[in-house]
N, C-alpha and C positions, 0 to 999 in steps of 0.2 A: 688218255689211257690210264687206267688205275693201275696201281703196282698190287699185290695182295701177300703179306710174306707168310709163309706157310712154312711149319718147321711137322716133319711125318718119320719119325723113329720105328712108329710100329703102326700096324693099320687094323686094329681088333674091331668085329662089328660095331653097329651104332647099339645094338641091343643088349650088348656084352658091358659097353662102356656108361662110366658117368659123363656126361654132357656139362661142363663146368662155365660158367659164365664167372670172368676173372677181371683185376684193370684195377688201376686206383681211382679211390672214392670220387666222384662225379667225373668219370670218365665215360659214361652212357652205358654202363652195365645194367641198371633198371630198364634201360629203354631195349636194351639187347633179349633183356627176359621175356619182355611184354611184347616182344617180335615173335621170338619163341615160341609162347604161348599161343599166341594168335596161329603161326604155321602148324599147330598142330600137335605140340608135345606138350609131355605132363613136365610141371615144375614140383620140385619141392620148396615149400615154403609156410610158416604156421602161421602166419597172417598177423603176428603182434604190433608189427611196424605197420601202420595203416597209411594210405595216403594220403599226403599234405600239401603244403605250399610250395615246398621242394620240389616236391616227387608228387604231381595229380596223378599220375600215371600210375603210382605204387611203389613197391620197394623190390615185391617179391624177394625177402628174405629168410632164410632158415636159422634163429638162434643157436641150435647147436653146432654150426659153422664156427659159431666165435669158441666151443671149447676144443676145437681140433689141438690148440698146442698142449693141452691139459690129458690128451690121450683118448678124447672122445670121440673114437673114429668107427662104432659099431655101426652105426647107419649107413655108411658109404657102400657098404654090400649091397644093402636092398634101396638106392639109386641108381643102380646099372641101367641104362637105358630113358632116365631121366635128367632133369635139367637142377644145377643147384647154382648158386650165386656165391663164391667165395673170393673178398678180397686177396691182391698182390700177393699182399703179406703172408697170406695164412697158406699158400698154393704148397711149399715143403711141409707143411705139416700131412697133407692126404697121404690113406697107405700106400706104399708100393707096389703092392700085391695086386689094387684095380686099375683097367684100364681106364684115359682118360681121352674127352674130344676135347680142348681146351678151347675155350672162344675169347680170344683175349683185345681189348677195346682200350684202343690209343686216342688218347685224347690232347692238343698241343696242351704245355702245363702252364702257361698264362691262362688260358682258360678253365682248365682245372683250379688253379689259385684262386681264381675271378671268383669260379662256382662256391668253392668249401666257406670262403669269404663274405658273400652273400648268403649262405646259408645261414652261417654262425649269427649274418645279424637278424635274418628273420626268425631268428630262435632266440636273439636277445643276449647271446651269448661274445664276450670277449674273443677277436681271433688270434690271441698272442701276441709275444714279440719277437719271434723270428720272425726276420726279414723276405720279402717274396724271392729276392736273390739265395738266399741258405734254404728256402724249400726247394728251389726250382734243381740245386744240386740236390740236395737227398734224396729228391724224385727221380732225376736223372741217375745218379748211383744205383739206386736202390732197381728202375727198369734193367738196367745192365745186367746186373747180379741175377733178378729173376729171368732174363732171358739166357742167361748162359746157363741157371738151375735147368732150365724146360729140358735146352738141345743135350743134356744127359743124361734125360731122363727115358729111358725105354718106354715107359708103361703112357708115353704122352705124345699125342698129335695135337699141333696149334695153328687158328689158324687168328694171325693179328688183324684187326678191322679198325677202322679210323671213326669215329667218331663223328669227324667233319663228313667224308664220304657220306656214312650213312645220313647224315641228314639232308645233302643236295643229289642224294640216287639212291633212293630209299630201295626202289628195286632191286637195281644192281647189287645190294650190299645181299638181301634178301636171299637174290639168285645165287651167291657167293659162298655164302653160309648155307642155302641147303646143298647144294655140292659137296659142302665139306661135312655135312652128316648124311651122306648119301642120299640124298633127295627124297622123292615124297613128301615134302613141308607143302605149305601151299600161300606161296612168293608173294600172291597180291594181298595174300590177308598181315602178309609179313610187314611190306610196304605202308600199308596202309594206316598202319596206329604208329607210325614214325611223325612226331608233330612238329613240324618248325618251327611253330610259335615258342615251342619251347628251348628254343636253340638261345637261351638269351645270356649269356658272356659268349658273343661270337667276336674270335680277335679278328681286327679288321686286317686285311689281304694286302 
C-alpha cells in the first residue's frame, strides 16, 4: 500500500491556481511534466533546453523561472491554471498573492547523486569535490527547510510523489495526481510516457 503525503492549507480551483512541478534537480520533475502534458494540460516552457542524453524525454523548462529571485515574477499571473517547472530552491521566491498546486517529486538522494553525477560526465564536465556524504546532508537540510516553508504557506496545496512509485505503478501515481488536480487528466496517457528504461541510477533494494 503507498503512503502519499499531501500537505492542503487552502483548496483554490485548479483554474485559479499555478500547477507547479517542484523537487531537486534529477528527481523526475521532467518526467512529472511530460505526464502532465500527455493528461492533458498546457505547460509553460520556451523550449531552449532541448532534449538530450539526460533528458530524451525533454526538459520542459521556463527560463524566466531561474530570474524569480531577481524580482521577475510578472508572468506568474497569466500561469494560473497552467503547469510550470520550478526547482526546490526557487519555490520561496513565487508571489504570495497566487495560488499554488504544488507537485513535489522525492527522489531517494543516492540516486539523485548517482543521476547529477552521470550527467556532469556526459556533459564532460568536473563533478566536484564535495563529498556524496556533505551533499546527501545539504539535500537532506535543505528538503526539511523547504517542507516546513510549504506547511506555512496559505496560498499552497502539495502533494509529495516518489519517484520510485511512479516508475513501478505508473498509473497509480497518474491516478494520484489527477485526484489532486481535481481530475479530468486522462491517467492512461499519463502512465504511458513513464519509461523505465529510463530508470537508470536505480539504488538496488
Amino acid at each position: 500500500m503507498m503512503t502519499w503525503k499531501f500537505i492542503k492549507p487552502s483548496a483554490a480551483p485548479r483554474s485559479e491556481s499555478v500547477i507547479v512541478v517542484s523537487g531537486l534537480p534529477r528527481s523526475g520533475t521532467s518526467m512529472m511534466m511530460k505526464m502532465l502534458v500527455a493528461g492533458g494540460l498546457e505547460v509553460l516552457t520556451d523550449g531552449l533546453r532541448g532534449a538530450d542524453e539526460n533528458n530524451p524525454k525533454g526538459y520542459f523548462e521556463l527560463e524566466q523561472v531561474k530570474q524569480l529571485p531577481e524580482g521577475d515574477t510578472g508572468w506568474v499571473q497569466t500561469a494560473r491554471g497552467k503547469v510550470v517547472k520550478v526547482i526546490s530552491y526557487l519555490l520561496e521566491y513565487l508571489p504570495a498573492e497566487v495560488p499554488y498546486r504544488v507537485i513535489f517529486m522525492q527522489r531517494d538522494l543516492v540516486e539523485v547523486l548517482a543521476s547529477q553525477k552521470r550527467m556532469l560526465e556526459r556533459d564532460g564536465k568536473s563533478e566536484g569535490s564535495a563529498r556524496d556524504e556533505q551533499m546527501t546532508e545539504l539535500y537532506e537540510k535543505h528538503l526539511k527547510q523547504v517542507e516546513a516553508w510549504m506547511r506555512r504557506q496559505a496560498n499552497l496545496q502539495v502533494l509529495f510523489v516518489s519517484h520510485k512509485v511512479v516508475m513501478q505503478s505508473a498509473l497509480e501515481a497518474a491516478e494520484q495526481v489527477n485526484r489532486f488536480l481535481g481530475g479530468e487528466l486522462d491517467t492512461d496517457a499519463m502512465a504511458a510516457v513513464v519509461d523505465p528504461a529510463l530508470y537508470r541510477e536505480r539504488k538496488s533494494d
